[in-house]
C-alpha positions in Angstrom: -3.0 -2.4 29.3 -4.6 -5.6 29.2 -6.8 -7.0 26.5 -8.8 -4.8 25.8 -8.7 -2.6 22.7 -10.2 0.7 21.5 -12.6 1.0 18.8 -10.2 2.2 16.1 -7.9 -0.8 17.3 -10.6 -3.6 17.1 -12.0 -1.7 13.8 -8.8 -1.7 12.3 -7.7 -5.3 13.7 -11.6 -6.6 11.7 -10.5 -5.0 8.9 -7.5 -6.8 8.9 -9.0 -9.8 9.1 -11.6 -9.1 5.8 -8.9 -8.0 3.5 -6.6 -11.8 4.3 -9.9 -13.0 3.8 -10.2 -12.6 0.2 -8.4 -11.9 -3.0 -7.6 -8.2 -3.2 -6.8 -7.0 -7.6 -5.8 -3.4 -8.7 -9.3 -2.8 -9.7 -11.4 -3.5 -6.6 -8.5 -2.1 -3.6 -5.6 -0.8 -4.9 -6.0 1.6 -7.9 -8.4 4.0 -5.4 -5.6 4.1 -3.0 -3.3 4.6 -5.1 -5.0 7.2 -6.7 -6.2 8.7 -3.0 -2.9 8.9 -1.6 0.5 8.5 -4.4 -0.8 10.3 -7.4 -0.1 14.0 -5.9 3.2 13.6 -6.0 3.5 10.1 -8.5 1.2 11.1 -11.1 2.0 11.5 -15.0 4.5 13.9 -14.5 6.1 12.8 -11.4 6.6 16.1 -8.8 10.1 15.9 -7.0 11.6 14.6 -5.0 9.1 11.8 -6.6 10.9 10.0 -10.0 8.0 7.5 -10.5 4.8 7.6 -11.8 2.5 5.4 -10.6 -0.8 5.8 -12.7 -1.2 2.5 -13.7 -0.8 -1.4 -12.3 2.3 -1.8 -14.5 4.1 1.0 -13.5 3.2 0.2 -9.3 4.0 -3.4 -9.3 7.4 -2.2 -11.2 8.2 0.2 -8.2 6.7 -2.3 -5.5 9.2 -4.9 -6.7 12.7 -5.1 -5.0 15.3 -4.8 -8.2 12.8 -6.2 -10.3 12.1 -9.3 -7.8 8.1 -9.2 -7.7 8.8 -10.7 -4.2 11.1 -8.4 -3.0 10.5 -5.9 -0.4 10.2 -2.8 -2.7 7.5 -1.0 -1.6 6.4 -2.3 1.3 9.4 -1.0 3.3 8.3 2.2 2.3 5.0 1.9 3.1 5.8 0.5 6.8 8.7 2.4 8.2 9.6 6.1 9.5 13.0 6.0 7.0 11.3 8.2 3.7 7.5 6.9 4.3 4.8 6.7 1.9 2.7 8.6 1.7 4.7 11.1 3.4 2.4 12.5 5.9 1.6 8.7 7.0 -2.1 8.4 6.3 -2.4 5.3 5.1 -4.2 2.7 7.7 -3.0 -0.4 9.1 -5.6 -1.8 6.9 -5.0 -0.1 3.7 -0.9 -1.1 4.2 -2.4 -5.1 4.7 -4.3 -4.7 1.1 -0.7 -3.9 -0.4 0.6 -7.1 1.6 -2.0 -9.5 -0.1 -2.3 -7.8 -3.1 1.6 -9.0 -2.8 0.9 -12.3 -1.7 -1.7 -12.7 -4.4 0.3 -11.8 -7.1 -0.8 -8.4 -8.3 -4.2 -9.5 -9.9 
């Protein structure tokens, strides 16, 4: 307890604080993560129970998008809760899920 925090946490809480810094685009942060941890299972020919593919920015921002809303929830509630998580096995960081925030906020550059 207290306020103190672990090395991961104060790693992770810097990070955090580079990535609101700054403008984050599909080429620079998100197409390597994308690629890293969705294309397994969301690549050109989608592998159940996946339906989308997710190989290019187009495609992503499509799926991130709540009914088409490009400010909609979408993706991120599947990137932040237990309910049907992405990736599945949970791996992507605090840090990585705050890059798919901005690159929200930003509007997908």
């Amino acid at each position: 307890m207290g306020c103190f925090k672990t090395g991961e946490e104060e790693s992770s809480s810097q990070c955090v604080q580079e990535v609101r810094s700054r403008t984050i685009s599909w080429d620079s942060d998100i197409q390597g993560l994308v690629q890293q941890h969705c294309q397994n299972c969301h690549g050109s020919t989608p592998q159940p129970p996946a339906t989308q593919n997710l190989t290019n920015k187009n495609t992503l921002v499509l799926y991130y998008s709540d009914a088409h809303d490009v400010n909609g929830p979408g993706l991120l509630i599947r990137l932040t809760t237990n309910n049907q998580r992405m990736p599945p096995d949970g791996s992507l960081s605090p840090c990585d899920v705050e890059k798919f925030k901005k690159w929200q906020e930003d509007g997908f550059p």
